[in-house]
PDB file of N, CA, C and O in Angstrom, chain B, residues numbered from 101:
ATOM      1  N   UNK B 101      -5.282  -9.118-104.043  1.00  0.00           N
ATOM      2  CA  UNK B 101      -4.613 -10.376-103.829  1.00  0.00           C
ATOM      3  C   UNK B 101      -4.098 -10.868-105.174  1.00  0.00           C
ATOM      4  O   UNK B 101      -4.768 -11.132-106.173  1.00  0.00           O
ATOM      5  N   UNK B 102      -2.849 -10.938-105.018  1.00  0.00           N
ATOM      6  CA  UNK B 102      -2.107 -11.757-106.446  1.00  0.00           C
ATOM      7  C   UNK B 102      -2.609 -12.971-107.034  1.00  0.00           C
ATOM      8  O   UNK B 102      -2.980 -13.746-106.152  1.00  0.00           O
ATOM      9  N   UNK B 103      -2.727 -13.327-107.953  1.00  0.00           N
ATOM     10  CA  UNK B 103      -3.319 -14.894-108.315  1.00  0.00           C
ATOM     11  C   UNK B 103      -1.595 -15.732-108.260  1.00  0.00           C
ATOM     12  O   UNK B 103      -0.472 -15.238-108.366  1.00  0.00           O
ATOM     13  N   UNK B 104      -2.120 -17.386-108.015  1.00  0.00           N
ATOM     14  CA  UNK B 104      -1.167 -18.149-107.758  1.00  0.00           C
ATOM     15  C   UNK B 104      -1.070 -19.175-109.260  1.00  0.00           C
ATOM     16  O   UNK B 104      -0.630 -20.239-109.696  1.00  0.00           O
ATOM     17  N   UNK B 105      -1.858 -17.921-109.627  1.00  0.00           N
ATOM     18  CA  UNK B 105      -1.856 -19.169-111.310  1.00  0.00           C
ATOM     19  C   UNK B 105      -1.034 -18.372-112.179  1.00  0.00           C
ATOM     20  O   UNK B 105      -0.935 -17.145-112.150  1.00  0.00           O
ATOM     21  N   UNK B 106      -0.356 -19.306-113.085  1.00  0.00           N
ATOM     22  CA  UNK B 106       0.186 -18.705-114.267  1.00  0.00           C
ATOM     23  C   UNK B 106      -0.249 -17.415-114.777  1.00  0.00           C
ATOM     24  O   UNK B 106      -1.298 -16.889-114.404  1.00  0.00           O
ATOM     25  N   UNK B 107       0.677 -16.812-115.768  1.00  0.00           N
ATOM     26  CA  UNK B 107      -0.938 -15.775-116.369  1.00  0.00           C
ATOM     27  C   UNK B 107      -1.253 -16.324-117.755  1.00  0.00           C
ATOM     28  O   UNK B 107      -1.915 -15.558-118.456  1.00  0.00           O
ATOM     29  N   UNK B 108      -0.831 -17.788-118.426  1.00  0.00           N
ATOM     30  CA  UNK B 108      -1.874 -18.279-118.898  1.00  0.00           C
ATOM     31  C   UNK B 108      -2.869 -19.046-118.406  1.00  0.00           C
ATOM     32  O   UNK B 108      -3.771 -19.228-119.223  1.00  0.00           O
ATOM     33  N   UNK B 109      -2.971 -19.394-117.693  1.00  0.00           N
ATOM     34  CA  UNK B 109      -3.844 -19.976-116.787  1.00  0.00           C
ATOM     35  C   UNK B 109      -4.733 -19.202-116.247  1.00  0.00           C
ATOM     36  O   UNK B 109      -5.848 -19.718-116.178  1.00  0.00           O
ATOM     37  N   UNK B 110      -4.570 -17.359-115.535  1.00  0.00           N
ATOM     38  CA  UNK B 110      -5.130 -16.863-115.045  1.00  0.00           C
ATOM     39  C   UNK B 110      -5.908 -16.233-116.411  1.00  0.00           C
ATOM     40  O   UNK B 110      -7.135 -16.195-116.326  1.00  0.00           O
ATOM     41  N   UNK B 111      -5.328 -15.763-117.594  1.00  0.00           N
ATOM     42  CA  UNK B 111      -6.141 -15.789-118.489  1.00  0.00           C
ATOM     43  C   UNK B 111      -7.448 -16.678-119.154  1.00  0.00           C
ATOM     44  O   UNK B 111      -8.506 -16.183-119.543  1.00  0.00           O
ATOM     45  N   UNK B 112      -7.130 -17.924-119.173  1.00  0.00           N
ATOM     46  CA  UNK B 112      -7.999 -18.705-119.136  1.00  0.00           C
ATOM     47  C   UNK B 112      -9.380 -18.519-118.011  1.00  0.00           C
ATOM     48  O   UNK B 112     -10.531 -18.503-118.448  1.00  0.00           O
ATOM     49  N   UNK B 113      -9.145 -18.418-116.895  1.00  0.00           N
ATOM     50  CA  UNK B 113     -10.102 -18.479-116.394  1.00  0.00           C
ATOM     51  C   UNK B 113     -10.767 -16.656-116.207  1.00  0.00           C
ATOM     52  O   UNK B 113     -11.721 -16.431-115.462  1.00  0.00           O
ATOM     53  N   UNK B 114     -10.244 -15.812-116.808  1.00  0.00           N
ATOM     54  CA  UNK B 114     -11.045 -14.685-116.564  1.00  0.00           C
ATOM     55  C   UNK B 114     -11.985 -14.749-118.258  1.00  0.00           C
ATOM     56  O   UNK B 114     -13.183 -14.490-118.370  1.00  0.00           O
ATOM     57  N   UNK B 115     -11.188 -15.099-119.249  1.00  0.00           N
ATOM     58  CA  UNK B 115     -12.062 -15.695-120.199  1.00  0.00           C
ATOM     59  C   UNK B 115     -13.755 -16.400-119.901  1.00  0.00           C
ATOM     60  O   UNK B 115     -14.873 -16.048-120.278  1.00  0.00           O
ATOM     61  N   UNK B 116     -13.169 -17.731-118.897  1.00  0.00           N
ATOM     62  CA  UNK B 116     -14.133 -18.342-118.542  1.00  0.00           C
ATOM     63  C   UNK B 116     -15.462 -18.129-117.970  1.00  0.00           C
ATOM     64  O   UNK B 116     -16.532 -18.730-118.072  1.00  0.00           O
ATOM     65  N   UNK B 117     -14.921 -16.703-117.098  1.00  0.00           N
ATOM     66  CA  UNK B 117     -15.892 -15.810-116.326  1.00  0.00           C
ATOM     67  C   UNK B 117     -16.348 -14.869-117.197  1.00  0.00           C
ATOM     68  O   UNK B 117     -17.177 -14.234-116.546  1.00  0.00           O
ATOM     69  N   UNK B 118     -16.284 -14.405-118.317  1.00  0.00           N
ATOM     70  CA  UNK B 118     -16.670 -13.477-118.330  1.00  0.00           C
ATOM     71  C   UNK B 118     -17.953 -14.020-119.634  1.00  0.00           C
ATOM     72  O   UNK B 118     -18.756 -13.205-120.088  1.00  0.00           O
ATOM     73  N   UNK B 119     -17.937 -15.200-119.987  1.00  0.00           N
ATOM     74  CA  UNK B 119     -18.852 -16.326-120.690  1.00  0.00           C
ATOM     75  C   UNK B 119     -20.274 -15.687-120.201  1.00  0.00           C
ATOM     76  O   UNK B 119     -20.371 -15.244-119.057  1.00  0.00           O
ATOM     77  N   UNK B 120     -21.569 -15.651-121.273  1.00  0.00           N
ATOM     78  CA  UNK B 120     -22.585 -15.089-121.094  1.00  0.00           C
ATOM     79  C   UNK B 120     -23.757 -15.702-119.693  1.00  0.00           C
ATOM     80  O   UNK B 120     -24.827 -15.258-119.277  1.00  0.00           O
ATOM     81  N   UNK B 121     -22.969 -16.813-119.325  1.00  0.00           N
ATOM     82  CA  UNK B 121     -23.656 -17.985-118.821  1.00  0.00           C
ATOM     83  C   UNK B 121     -23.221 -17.924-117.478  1.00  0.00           C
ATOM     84  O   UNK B 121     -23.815 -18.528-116.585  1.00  0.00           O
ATOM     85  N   UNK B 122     -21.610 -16.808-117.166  1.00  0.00           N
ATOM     86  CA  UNK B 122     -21.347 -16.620-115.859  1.00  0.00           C
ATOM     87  C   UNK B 122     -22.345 -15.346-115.335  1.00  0.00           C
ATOM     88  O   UNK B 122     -22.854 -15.236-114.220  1.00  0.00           O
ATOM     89  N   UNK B 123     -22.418 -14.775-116.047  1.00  0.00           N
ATOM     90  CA  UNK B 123     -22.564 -13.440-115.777  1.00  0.00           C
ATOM     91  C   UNK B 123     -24.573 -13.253-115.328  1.00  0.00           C
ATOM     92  O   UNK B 123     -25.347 -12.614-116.041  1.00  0.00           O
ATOM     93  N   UNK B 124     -24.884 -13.802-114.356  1.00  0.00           N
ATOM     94  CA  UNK B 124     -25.688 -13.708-113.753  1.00  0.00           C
ATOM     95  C   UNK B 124     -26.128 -12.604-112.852  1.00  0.00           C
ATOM     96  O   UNK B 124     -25.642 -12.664-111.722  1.00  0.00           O
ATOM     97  N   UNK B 125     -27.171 -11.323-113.162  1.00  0.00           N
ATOM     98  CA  UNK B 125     -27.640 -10.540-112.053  1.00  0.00           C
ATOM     99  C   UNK B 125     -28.605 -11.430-111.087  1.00  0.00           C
ATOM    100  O   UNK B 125     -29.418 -12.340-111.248  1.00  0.00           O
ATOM    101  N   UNK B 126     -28.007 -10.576-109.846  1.00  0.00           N
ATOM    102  CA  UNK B 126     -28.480 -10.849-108.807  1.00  0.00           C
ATOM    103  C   UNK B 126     -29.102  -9.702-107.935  1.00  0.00           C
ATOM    104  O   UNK B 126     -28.479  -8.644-107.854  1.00  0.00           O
ATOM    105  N   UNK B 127     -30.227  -9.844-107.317  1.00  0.00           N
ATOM    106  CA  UNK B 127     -30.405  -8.966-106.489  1.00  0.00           C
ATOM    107  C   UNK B 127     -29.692  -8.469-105.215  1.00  0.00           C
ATOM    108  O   UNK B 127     -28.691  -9.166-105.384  1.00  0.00           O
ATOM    109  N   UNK B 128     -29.497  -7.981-104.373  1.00  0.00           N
ATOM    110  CA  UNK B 128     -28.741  -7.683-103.386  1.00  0.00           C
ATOM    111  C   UNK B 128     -29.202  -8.372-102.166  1.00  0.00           C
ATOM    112  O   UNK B 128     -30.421  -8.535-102.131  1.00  0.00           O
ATOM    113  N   UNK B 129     -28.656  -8.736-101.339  1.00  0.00           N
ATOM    114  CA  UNK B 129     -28.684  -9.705-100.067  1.00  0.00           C
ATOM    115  C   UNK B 129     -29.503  -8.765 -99.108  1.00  0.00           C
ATOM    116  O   UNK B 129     -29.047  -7.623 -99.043  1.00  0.00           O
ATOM    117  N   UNK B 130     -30.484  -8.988 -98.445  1.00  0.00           N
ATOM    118  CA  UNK B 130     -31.690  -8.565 -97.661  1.00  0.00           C
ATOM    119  C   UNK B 130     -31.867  -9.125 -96.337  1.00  0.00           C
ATOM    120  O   UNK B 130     -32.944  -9.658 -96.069  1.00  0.00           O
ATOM    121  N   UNK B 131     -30.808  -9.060 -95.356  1.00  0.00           N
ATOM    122  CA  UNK B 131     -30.523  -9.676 -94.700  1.00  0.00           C
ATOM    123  C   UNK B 131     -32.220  -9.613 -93.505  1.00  0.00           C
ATOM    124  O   UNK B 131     -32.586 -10.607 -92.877  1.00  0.00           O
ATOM    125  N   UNK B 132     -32.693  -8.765 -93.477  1.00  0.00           N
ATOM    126  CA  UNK B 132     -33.981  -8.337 -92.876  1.00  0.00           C
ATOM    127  C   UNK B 132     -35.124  -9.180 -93.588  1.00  0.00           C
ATOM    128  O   UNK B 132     -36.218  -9.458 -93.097  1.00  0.00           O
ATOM    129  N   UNK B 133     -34.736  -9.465 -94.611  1.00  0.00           N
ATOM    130  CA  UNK B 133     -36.132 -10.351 -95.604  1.00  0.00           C
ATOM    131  C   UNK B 133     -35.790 -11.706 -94.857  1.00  0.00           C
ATOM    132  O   UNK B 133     -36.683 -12.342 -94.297  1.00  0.00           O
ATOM    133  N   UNK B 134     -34.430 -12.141 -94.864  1.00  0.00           N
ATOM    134  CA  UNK B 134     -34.153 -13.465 -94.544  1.00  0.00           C
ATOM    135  C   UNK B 134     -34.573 -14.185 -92.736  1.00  0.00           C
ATOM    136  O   UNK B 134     -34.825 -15.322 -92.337  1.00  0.00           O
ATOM    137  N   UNK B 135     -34.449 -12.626 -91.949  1.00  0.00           N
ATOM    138  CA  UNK B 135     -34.727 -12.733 -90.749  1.00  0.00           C
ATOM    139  C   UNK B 135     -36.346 -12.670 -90.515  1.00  0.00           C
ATOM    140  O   UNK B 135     -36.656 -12.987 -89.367  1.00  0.00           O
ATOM    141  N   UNK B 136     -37.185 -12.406 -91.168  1.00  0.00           N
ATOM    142  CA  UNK B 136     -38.443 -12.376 -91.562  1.00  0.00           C
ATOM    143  C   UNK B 136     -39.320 -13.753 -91.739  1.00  0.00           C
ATOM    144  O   UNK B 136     -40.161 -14.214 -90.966  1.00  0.00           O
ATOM    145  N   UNK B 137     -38.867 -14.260 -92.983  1.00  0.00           N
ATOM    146  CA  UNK B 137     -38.648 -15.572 -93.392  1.00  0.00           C
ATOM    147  C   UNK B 137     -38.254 -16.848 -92.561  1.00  0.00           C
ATOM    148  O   UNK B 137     -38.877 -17.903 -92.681  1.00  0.00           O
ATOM    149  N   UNK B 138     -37.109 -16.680 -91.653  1.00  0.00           N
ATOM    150  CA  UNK B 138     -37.038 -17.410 -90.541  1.00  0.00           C
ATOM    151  C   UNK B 138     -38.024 -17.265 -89.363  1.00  0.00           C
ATOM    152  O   UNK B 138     -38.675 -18.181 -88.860  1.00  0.00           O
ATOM    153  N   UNK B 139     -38.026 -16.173 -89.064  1.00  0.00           N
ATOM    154  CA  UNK B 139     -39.357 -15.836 -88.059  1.00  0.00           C
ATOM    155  C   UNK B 139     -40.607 -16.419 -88.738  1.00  0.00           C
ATOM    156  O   UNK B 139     -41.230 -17.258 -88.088  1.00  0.00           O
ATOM    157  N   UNK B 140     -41.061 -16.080 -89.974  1.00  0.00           N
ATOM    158  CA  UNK B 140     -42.377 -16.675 -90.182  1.00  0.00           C
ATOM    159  C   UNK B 140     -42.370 -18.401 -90.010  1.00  0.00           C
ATOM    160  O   UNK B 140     -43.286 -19.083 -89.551  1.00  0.00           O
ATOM    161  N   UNK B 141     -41.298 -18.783 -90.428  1.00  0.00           N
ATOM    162  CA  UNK B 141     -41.579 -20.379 -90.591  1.00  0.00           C
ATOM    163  C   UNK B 141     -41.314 -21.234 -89.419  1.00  0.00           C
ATOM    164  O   UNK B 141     -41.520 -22.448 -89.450  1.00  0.00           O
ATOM    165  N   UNK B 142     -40.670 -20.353 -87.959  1.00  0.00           N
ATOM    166  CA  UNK B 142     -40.361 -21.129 -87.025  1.00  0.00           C
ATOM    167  C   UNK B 142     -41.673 -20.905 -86.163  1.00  0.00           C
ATOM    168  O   UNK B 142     -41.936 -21.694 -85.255  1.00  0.00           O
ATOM    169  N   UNK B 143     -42.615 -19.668 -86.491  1.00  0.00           N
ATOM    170  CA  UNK B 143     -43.712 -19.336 -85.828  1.00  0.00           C
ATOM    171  C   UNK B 143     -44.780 -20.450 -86.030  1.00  0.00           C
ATOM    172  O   UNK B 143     -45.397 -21.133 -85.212  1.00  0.00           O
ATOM    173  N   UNK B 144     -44.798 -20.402 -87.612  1.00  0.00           N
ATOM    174  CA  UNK B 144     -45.580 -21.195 -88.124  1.00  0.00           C
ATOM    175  C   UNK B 144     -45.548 -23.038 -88.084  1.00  0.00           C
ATOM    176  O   UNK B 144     -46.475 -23.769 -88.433  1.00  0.00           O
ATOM    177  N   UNK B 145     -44.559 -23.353 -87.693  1.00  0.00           N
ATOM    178  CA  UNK B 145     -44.041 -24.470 -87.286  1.00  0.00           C
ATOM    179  C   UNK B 145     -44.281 -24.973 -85.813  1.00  0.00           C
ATOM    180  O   UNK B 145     -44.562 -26.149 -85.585  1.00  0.00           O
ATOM    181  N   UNK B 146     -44.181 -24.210 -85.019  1.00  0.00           N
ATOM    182  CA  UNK B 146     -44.948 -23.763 -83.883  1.00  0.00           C
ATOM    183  C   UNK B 146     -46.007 -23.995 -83.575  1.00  0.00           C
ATOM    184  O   UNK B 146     -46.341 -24.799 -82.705  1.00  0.00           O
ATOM    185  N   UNK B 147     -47.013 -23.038 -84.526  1.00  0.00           N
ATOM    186  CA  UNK B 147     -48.316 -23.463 -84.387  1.00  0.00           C
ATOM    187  C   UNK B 147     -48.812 -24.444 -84.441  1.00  0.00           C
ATOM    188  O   UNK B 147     -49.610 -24.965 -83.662  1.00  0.00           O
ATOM    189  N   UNK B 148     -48.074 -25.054 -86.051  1.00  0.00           N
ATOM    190  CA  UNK B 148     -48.490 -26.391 -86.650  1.00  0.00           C
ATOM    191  C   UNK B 148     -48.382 -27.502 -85.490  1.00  0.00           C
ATOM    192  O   UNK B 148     -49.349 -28.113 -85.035  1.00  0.00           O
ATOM    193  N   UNK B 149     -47.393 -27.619 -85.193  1.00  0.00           N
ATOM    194  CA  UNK B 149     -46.929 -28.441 -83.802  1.00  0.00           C
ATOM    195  C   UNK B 149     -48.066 -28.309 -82.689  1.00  0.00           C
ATOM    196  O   UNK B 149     -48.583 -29.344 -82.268  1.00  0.00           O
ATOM    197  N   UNK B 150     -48.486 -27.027 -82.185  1.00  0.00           N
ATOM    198  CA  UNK B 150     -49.365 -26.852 -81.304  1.00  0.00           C
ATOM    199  C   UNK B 150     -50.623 -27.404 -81.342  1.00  0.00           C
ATOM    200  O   UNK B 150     -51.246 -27.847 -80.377  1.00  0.00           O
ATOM    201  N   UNK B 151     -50.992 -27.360 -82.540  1.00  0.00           N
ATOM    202  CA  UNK B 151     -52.607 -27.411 -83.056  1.00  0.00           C
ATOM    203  C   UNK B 151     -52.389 -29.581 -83.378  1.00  0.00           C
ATOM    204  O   UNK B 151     -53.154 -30.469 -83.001  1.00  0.00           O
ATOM    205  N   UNK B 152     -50.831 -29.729 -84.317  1.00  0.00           N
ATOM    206  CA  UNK B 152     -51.523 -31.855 -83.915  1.00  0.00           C
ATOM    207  C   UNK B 152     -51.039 -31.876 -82.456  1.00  0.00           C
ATOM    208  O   UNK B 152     -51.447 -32.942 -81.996  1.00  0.00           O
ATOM    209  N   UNK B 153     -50.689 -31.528 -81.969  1.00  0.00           N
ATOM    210  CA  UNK B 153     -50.637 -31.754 -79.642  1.00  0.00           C
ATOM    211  C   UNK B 153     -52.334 -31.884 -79.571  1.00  0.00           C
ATOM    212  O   UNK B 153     -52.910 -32.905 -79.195  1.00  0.00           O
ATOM    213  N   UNK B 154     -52.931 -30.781 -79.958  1.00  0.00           N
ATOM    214  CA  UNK B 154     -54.508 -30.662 -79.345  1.00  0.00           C
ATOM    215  C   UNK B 154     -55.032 -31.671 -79.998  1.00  0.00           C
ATOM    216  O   UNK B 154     -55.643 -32.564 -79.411  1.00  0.00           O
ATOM    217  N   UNK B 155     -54.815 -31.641 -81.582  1.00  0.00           N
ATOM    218  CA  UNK B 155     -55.765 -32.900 -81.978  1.00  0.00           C
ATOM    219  C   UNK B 155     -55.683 -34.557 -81.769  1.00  0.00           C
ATOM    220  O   UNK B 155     -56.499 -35.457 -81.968  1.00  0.00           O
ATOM    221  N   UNK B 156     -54.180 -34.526 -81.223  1.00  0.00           N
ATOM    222  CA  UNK B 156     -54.225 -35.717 -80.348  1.00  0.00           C
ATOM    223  C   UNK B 156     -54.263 -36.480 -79.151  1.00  0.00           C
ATOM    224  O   UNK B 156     -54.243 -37.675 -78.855  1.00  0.00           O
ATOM    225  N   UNK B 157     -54.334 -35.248 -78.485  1.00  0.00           N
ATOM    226  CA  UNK B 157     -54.903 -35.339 -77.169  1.00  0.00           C
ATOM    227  C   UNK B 157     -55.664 -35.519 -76.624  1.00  0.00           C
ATOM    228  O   UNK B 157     -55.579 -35.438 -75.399  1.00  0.00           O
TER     229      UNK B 157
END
């Protein structure tokens, strides 16, 4: 995709990116960790819910 910026402008900002402070590793997206994670906390939310029902009943 072409940029819609100048190419001083588009210079500027690949400058900007490439700053020690952009350049962040990241691990890779785990889409199975995240579905995990949702399962544990809606289970567990669940329970929690289940267990003050009994104790106020």
């Amino acid at each position: 995709m072409t940029s819609r910026l100048n190419p001083d402008d588009q210079k500027h900002v690949e400058e900007y990116l490439q700053l020690s402070q952009h350049r962040v590793e990241r691990r890779p997206f785990r889409p199975w960790m995240l579905l995990v994670m949702v399962l544990a906390v809606t289970i567990s939310l669940g329970l929690l819910s289940r267990l003050i029902s009994y104790l106020t009943l």
